[in-house]
C-alpha positions in Angstrom: 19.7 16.1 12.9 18.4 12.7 13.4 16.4 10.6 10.9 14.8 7.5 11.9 13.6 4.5 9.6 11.5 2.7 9.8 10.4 -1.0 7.6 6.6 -0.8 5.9 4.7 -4.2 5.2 5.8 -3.1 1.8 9.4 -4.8 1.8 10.5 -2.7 -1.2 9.4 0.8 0.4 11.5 2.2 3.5 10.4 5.3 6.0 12.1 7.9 6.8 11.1 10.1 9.9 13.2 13.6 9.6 11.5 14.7 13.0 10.3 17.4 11.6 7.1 18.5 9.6 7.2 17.1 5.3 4.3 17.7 3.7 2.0 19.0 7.3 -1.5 18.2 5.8 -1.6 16.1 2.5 1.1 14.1 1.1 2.8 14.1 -2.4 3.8 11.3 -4.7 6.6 11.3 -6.9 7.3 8.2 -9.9 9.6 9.6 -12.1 12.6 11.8 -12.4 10.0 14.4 -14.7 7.6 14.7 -11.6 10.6 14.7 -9.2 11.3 18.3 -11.1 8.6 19.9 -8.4 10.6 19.3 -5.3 14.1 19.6 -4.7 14.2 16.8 -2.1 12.7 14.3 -4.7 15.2 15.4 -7.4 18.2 14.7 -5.0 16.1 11.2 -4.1 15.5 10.1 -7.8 19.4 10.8 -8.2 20.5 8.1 -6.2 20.9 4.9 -8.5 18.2 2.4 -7.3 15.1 4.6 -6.3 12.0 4.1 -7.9 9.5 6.3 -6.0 9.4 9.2 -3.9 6.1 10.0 -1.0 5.8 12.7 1.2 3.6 12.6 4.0 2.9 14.5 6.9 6.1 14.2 8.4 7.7 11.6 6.7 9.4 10.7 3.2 8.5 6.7 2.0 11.5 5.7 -0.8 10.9 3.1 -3.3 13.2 1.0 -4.5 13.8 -0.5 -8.2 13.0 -4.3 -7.3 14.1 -7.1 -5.0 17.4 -7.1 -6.7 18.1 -3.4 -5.0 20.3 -4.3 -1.5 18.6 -1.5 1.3 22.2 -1.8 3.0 23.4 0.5 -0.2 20.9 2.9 -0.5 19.9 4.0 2.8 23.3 5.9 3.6 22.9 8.1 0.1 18.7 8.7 1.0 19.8 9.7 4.7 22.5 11.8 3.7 19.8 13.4 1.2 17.2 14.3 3.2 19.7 15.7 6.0 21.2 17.8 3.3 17.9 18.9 2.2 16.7 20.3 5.8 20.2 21.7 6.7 20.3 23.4 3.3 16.9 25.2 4.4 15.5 24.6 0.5 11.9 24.3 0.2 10.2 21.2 -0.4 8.1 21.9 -3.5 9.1 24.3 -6.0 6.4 27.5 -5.9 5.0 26.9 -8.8 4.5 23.2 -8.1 2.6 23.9 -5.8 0.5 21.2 -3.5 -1.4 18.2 -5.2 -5.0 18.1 -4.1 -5.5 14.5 -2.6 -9.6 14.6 -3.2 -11.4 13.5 -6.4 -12.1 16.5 -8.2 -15.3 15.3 -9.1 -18.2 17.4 -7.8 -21.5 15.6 -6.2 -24.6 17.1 -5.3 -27.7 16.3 -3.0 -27.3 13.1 -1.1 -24.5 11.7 -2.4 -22.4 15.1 -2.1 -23.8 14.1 2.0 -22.6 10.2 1.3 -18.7 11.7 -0.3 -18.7 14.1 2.5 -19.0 10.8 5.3 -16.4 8.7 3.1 -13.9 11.5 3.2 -14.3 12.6 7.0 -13.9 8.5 7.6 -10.8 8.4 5.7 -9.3 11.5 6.8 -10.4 10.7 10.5 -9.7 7.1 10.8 -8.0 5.6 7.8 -5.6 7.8 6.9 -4.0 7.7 10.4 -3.8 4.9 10.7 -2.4 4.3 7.3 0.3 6.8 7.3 2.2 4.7 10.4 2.7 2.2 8.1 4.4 5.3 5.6 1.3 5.4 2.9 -1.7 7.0 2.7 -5.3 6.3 0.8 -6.7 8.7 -1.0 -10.8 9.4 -2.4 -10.8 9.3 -5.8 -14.1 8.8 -6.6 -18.0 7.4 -5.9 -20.7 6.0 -7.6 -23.9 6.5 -6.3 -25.3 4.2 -8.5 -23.5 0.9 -7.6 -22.3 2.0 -4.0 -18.4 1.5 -5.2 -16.1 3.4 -3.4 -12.6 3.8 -5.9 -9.2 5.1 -3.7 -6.0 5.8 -4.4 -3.0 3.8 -3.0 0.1 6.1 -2.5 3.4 5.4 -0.7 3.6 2.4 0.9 0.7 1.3 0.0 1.1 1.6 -3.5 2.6 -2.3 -4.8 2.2 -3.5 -1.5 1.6 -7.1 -1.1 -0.8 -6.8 2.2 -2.7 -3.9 0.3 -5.6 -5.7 -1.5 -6.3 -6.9 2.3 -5.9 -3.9 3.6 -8.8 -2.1 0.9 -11.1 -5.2 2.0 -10.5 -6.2 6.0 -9.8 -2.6 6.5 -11.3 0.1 4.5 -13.9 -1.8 2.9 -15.7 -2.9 6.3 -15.2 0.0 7.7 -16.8 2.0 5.5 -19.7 -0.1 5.0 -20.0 0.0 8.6 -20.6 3.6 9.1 -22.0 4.8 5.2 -24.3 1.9 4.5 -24.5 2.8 0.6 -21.2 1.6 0.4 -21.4 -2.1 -1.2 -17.7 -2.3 -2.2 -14.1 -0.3 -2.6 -11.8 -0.9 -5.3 -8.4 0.5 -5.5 -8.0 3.3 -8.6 -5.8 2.6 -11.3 
């Protein structure tokens, strides 16, 4: 088995490409040893000293690492080694009863702004995402106000801590969106 890697803009967040499928649809994040609990692979990823974050996407694993401090050249040989180990070993990647983690706001909306949501999320998962994910992150919906046009998303992977995030949200996203769904006045990143 191969595994590539690849650098993010994020410099403390590293890719990891196991050539085959991760999550499919959707992605996963992981911050602590607790949530790790729901997949084997992030268990055996939170167990090398030095990781801070786990993020599955499609088909690819993002690790964070605990600071500048952390060297890459000592904990890329322990995270390759555990995700070849995971795929040889044929485990699954979630736990049945974890289950997958719904990536949309679970808010419901109704009459035109259920229309406007609708529009934001095919934009995301049809352009932004994407793009997004070659970069090992992924933006997710969380929710919209109708009443001041805010757009909130969720910053995972990656993208989460990044330093070029905050321009990716308003270059990116922001214009983007207020391109094609003209209620739209802003997006702000959920906390």
């Amino acid at each position: 088995m191969f595994i590539q890697t690849e650098h993010t803009p994020n410099p403390e967040v590293l890719k990891f490409i196991p050539g085959r499928e991760v999550m499919g649809d959707g992605s996963r994040e992981f911050r602590s040893l607790d949530e790790a609990e729901a997949s084997p692979l992030a268990e055996a990823l939170f167990a090398i000293e030095g990781v801070r974050r786990v993020f599955f996407g499609p088909d690819f694993v993002t690790v964070t690492k605990a600071g500048p401090a952390v060297d890459w050249g000592h904990l890329k040989a322990p995270i390759l080694a555990a995700v070849m180990d995971h795929y040889t070993s044929g485990a699954p990647l979630l736990n049945d009863a974890a289950g997958a983690a719904s990536h949309d706001g679970e808010e419901a909306y109704e009459g035109e702004t259920a229309q406007i949501v609708a529009e934001i999320k095919d934009l995301l998962d049809t352009r932004i995402r994407p793009a997004v994910a070659q970069d090992g992150g992924d933006i997710l919906f969380n929710r919209y106000d109708a009443s001041t046009g805010v757009v909130f998303l969720h910053m995972k992977g990656a993208c989460s801590g990044c330093p070029s995030s905050s321009a990716t949200l308003r270059a990116g996203v922001e214009n983007m969106l207020k391109h094609y769904v003209p209620e739209v006045t802003r997006v702000e990143q959920a906390l």
